[in-house]
C-alpha positions as CSV (number, residue, x, y, z in Angstrom):
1,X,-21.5,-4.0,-21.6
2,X,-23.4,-3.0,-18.8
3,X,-26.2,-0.6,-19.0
4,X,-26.2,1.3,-15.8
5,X,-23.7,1.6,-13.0
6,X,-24.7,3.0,-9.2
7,X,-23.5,4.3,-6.2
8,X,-24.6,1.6,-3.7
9,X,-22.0,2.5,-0.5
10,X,-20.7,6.4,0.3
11,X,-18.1,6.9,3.2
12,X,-15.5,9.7,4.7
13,X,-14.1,10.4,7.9
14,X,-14.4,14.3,9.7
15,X,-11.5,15.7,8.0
16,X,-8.9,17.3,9.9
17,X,-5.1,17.2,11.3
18,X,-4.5,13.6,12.2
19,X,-0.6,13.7,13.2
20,X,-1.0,10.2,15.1
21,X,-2.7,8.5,12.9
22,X,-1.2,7.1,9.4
23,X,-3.0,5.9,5.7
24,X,-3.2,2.5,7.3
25,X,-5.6,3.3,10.0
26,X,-7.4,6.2,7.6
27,X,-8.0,4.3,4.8
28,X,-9.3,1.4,7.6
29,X,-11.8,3.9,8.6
30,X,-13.4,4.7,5.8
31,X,-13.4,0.9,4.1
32,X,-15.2,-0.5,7.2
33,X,-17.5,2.2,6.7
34,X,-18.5,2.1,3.2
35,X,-18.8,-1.8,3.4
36,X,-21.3,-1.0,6.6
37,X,-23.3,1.5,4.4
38,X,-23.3,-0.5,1.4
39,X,-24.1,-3.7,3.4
40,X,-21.7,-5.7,1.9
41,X,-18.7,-8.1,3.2
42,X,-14.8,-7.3,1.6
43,X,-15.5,-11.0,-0.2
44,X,-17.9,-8.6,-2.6
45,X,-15.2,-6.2,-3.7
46,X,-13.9,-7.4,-7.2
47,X,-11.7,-4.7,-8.1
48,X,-10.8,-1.5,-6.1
49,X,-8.8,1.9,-7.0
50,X,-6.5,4.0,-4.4
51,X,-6.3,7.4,-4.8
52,X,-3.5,9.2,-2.9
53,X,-0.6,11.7,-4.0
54,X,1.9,12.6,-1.1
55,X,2.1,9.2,0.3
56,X,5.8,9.0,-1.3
57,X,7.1,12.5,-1.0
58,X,6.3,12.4,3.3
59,X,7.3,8.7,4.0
60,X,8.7,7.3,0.7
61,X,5.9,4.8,0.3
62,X,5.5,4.9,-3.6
63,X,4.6,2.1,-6.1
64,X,2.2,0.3,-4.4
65,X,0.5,2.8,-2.4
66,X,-3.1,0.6,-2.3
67,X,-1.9,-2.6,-2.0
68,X,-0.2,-1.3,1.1
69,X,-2.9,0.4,2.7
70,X,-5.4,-1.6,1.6
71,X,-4.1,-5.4,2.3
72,X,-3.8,-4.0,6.2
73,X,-7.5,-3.1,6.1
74,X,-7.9,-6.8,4.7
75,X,-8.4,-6.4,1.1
76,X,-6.0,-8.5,-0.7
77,X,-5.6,-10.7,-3.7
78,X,-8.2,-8.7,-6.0
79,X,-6.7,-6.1,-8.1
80,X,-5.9,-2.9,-7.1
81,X,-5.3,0.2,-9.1
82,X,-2.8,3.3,-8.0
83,X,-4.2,6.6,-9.1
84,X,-2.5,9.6,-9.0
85,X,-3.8,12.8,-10.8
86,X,-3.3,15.9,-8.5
87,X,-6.5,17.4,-6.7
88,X,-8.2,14.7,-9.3
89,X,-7.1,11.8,-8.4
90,X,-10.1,10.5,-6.2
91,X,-12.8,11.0,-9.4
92,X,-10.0,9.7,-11.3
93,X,-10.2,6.8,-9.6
94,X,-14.3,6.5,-9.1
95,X,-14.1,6.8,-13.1
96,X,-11.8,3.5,-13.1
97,X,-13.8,1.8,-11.4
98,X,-17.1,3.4,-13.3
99,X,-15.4,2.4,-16.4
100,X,-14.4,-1.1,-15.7
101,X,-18.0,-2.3,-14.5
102,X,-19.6,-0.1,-17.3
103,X,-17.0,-2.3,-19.6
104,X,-18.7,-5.0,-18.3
105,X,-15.8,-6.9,-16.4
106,X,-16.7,-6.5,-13.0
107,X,-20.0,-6.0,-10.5
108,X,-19.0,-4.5,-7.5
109,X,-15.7,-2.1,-7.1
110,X,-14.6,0.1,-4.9
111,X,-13.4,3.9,-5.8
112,X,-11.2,5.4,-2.1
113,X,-8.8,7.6,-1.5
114,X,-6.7,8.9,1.7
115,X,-4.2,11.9,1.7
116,X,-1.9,13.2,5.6
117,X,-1.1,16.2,4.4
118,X,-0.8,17.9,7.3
119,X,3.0,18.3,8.6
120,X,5.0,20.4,11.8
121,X,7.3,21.1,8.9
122,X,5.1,23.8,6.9
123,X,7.6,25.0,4.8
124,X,8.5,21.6,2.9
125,X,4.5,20.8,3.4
126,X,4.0,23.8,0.9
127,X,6.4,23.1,-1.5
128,X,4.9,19.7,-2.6
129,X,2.4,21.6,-4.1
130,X,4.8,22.3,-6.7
131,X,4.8,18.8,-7.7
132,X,0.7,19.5,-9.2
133,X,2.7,21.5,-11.7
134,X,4.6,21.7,-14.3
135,X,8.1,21.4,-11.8
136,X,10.6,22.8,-14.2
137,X,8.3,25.5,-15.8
138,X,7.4,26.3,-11.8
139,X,10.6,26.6,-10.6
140,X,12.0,29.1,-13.3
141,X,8.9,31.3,-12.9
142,X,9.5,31.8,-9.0
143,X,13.1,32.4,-9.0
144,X,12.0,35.2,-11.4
145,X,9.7,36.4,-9.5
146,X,12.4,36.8,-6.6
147,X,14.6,37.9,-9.0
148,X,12.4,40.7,-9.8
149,X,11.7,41.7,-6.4
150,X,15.5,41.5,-5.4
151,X,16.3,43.9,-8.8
152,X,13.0,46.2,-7.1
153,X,14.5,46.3,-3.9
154,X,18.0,47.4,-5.2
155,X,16.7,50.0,-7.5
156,X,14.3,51.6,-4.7
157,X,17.4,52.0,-2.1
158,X,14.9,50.5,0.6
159,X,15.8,47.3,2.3
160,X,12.6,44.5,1.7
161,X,10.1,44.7,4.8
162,X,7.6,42.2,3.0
163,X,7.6,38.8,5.1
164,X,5.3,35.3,4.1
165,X,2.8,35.7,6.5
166,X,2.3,32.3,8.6
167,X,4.8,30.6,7.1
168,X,3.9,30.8,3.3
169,X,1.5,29.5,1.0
170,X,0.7,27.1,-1.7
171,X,2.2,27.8,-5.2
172,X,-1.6,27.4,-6.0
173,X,-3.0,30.2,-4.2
174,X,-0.7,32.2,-6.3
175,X,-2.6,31.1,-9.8
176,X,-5.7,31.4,-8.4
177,X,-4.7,35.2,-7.2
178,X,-3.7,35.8,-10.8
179,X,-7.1,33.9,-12.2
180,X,-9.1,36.3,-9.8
181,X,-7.5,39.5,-10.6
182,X,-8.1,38.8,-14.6
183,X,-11.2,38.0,-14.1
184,X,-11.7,41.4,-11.9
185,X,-10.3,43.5,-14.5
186,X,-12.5,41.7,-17.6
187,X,-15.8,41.7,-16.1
188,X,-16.0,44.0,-13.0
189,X,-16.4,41.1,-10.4
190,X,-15.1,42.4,-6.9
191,X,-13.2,40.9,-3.6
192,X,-16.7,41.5,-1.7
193,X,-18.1,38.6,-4.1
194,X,-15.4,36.2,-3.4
195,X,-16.0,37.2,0.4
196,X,-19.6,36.2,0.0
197,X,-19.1,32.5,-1.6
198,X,-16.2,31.8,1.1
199,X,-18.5,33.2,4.1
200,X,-21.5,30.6,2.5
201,X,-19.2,27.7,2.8
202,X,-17.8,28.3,6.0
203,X,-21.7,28.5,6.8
204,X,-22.7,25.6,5.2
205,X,-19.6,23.5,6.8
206,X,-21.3,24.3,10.3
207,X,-24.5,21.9,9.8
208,X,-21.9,19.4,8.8
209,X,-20.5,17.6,11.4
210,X,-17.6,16.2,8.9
211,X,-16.1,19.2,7.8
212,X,-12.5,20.5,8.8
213,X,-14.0,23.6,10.1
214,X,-17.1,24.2,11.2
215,X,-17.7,27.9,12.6
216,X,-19.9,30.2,10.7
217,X,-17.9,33.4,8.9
218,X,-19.5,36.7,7.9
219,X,-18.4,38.3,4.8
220,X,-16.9,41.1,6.5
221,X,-15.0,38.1,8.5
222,X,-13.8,36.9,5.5
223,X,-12.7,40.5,4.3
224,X,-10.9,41.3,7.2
225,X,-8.7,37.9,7.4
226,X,-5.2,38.3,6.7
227,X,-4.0,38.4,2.7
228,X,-2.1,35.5,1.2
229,X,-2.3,36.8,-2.4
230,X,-4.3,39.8,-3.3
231,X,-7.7,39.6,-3.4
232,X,-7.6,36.0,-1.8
233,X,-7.8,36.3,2.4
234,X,-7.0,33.4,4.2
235,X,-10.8,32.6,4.7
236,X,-11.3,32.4,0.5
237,X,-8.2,29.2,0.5
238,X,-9.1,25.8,1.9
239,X,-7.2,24.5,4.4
240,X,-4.5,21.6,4.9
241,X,-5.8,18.9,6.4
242,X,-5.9,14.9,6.3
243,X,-8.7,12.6,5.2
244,X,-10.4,9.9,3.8
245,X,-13.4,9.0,1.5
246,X,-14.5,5.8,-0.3
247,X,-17.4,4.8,-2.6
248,X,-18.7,1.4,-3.7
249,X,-20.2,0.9,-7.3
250,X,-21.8,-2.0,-8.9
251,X,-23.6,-3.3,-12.0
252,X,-27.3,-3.3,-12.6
253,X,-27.0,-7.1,-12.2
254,X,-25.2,-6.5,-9.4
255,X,-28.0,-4.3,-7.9
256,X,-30.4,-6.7,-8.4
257,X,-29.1,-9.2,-6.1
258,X,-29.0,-6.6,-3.6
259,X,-31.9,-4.5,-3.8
260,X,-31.6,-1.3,-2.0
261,X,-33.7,1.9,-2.1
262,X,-30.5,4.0,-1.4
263,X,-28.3,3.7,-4.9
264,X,-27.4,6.4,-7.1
265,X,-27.2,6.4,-10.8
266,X,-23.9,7.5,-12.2
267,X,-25.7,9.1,-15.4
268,X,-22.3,10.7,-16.7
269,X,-18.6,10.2,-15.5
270,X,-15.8,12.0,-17.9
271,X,-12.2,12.7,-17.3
272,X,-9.7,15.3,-19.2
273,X,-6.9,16.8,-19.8
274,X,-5.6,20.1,-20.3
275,X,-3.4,22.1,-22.1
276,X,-0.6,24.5,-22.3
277,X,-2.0,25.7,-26.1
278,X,-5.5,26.4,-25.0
279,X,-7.6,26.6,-21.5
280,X,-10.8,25.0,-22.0
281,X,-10.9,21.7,-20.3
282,X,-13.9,23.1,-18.4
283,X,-16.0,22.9,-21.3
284,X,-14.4,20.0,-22.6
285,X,-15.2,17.9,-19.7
286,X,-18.8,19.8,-19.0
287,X,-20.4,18.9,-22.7
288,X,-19.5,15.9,-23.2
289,X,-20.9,15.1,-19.4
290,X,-24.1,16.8,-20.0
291,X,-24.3,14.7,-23.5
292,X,-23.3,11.4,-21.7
293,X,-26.6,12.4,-19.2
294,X,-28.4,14.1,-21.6
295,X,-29.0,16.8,-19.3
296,X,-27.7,20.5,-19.4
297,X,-27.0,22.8,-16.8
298,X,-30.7,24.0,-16.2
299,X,-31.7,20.4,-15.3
300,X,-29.0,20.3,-12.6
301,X,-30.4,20.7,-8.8
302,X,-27.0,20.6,-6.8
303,X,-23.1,20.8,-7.5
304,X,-20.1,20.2,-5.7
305,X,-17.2,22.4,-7.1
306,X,-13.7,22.2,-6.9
307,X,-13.3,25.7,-5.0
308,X,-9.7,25.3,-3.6
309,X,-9.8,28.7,-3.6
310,X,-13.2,31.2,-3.2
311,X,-12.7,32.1,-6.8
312,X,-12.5,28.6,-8.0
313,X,-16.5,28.2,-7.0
314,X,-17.1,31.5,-8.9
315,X,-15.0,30.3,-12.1
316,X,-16.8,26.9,-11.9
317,X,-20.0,28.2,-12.2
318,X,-19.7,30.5,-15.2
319,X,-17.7,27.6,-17.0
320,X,-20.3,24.5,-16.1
321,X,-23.2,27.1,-17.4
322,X,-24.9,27.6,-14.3
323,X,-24.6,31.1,-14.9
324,X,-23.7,33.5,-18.0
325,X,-19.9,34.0,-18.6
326,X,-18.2,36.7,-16.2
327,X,-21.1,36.3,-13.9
328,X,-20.1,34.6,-11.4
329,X,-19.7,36.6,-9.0
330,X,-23.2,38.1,-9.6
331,X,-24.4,34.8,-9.5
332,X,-23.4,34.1,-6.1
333,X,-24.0,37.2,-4.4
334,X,-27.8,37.0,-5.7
335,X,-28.3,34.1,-3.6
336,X,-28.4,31.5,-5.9
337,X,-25.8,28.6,-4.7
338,X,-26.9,29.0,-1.3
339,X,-28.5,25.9,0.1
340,X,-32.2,27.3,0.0
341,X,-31.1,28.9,-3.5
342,X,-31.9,27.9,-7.3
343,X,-28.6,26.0,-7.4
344,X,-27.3,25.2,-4.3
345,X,-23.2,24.7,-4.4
346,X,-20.6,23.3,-2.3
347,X,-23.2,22.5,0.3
348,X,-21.1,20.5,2.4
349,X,-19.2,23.7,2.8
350,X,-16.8,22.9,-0.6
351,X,-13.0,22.5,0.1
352,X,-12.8,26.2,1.4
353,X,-14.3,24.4,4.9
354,X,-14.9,20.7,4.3
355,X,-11.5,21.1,3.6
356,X,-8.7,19.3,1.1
357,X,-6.7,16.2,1.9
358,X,-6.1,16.2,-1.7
359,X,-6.3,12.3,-2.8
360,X,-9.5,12.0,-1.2
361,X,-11.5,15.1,-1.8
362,X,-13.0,14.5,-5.1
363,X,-14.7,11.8,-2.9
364,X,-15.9,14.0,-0.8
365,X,-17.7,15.7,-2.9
366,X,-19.8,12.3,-3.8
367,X,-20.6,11.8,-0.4
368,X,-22.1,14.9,0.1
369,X,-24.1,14.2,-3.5
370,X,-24.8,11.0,-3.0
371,X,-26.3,11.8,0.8
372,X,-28.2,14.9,-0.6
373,X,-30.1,12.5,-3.2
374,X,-30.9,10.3,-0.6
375,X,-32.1,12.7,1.3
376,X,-29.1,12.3,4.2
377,X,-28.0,15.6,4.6
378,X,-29.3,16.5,8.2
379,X,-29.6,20.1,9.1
380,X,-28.3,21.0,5.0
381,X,-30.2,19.0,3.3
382,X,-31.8,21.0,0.5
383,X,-35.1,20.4,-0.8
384,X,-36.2,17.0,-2.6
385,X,-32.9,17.0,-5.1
386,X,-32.8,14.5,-8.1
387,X,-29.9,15.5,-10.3
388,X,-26.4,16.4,-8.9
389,X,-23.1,17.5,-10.2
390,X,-19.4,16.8,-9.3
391,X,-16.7,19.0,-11.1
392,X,-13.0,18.2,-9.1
393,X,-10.1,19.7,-10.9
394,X,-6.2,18.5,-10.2
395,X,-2.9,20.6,-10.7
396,X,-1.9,22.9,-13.4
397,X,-0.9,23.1,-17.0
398,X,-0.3,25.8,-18.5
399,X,-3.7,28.7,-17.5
400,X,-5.6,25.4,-16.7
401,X,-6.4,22.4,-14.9
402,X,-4.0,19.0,-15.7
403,X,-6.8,16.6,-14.7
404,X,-10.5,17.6,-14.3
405,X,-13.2,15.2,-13.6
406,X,-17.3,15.3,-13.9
407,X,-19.7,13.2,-12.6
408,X,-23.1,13.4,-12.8
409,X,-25.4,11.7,-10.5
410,X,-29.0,11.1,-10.4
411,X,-31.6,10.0,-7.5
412,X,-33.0,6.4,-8.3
């Protein structure tokens, strides 16, 4: 079994709508340049996972996703793993191939992932969000919602002015709503605090040249942006976009034939599950992470979170420990996750601005960790980090995340 595993080779393209280009070409992009940052030739990859969800519902192109994509780039004949695990699924796949060199049957694999979900046809765009859910359970739960509103309509004697503003939302901009406002009502935390943590990544994404968006936002900005479900503006929900992201790992062995000063050490890499009986897989991927390291919150200098939505940053960093339960909000509005803060978060301006091609944003987030600990990180870069966090979280089940993934990284 091998010891130690590392980050040797970090790689993503600016993320964005990319309607003429396909997974082909994006997944090219970002394997040419993680083998250029790594240093390495394609002859050096033994094993590689794909991350990608949508591939099959937009062009039918299911089964063998990375094999596709990835024998047009060149890489052929080694095996290839398909991962698909909602908003997840690019950790998901970095912890495959984490695993299998930690399992000691490979020294060098590769971890990428490339999402298009970006569409002219917003409507059926939107609804494959659905598919991050429970389907059946989904389905039921908005026609009663309609239902309801119909039955509200009738009784009133008033016809329905409410419209879907721009063309709808995702299914999962509606949980999050409903996770905000609970939290709202059990521990006080306000719409101005969510406006503060979306306003610090749209800031952040501005000294990063990579990011989907990249003009600053004030909070009263954010405020003022048009609803999609109360308290949630269109400034607190990341947008749609395409992308893709790759990282190279390899053994200690490995490492030693090709010495580098600019590897990271993957101290802790968990997956989980959730639960329709109980919504903890926070904590139950967060302990066990902070055991695998042996590290706890306090020691942890900067964290990418899964914020799909401005609330999702503030739930994160209650249930990770960075700050006291019900906090959150308090926590971000003192100052502390901004990049000259105690715990700088989402630095490359999170999913809010980086944005979210789903399959290959839990990438993202380790190559904005991975170019922080090397020190990288240009006009954000914070000051002289040595541990770093990853928490990406995919679909629903039940009040919770399906999948949820934690890595933790640490400057060598």
């Amino acid at each position: 079994m091998s010891d130690n595993v590392y980050i040797i080779g970090v790689a993503m393209n600016k993320f964005g709508k990319y309607l003429d280009r396909s997974i082909k070409d994006l997944t090219g992009e970002s394997l040419k340049k993680v083998l250029e940052d790594a240093d390495l030739g394609l002859n050096e990859i033994q094993a590689a996972w794909f991350s990608n969800t949508g591939w099959g519902m937009s062009e039918f192109q299911h089964c063998i996703r990375g094999q596709v994509a990835l024998s047009a780039n060149g890489l052929d004949k080694i095996p290839i793993t398909n991962v698909e695990n909602a908003c997840a699924s690019a950790t998901t796949a970095l912890q495959g191939a984490w695993m299998a060199i930690k399992a000691g049957i490979y020294d060098c694999t590769l971890a990428i992932g490339t999402e298009k979900v970006y569409s002219n046809d917003r409507k059926l765009m939107m609804q494959g969000f659905i598919s991050g859910t429970d389907v059946e359970i989904t389905t039921q739960y908005i026609e009663q919602i309609k239902q309801e509103a119909k039955q509200k309509t009738e009784a009133s004697g008033k016809p329905d002015q409410k419209k879907e503003k721009k063309g709808g939302h995702s299914v999962f901009m509606d949980f999050y709503a409903m996770g905000a406002r609970k939290h709202m009502k059990a521990y006080g935390s306000t719409q101005r605090q969510l406006a503060v943590i979306a306003a610090k990544a749209h800031n952040n994404s501005t000294l990063n040249p990579l990011a989907q968006y990249t003009f600053p936002q004030t909070v009263e900005q954010v405020l003022a942006d048009y609803e999609v479900a109360y308290p949630l503006t269109r400034a607190m929900c990341s947008p749609v976009g395409d992308g893709t992201a790759a990282a190279i790992l390899c053994s200690e062995k490995f490492l030693r034939a090709h010495p580098t000063s600019r590897a990271v050490l993957i101290r802790a890499s968990i997956l989980r599950s959730g639960s329709w009986t109980e919504n903890t897989i926070s904590e139950r991927a967060a302990l066990p992470a902070y055991e695998m390291a042996g590290l706890g919150p306090e020691d942890i200098h900067v964290a990418e979170v899964h914020d799909a939505t401005a609330f999702g940053e503030l739930y994160q960093t209650e249930k990770l420990g960075f700050c006291p339960e019900g906090e959150g909000g308090v926590f971000a509005e003192s100052g502390a996750t901004s990049l000259d803060g105690k715990l700088p978060v989402n630095t490359s301006g999170g999913l809010l601005s980086r944005g979210h091609p789903i399959g290959a944003s839990g990438l993202a987030q380790i190559y904005e960790l991975v170019t922080q600990l090397r020190g990288e990180a240009g006009r954000r870069q914070i000051q002289n980090p040595k541990i770093a966090l990853a928490e990406n979280g995919g679909g629903t089940i039940g009040e919770g995340e399906a999948a949820m993934c934690i890595h933790i990284l640490e400057k060598k």
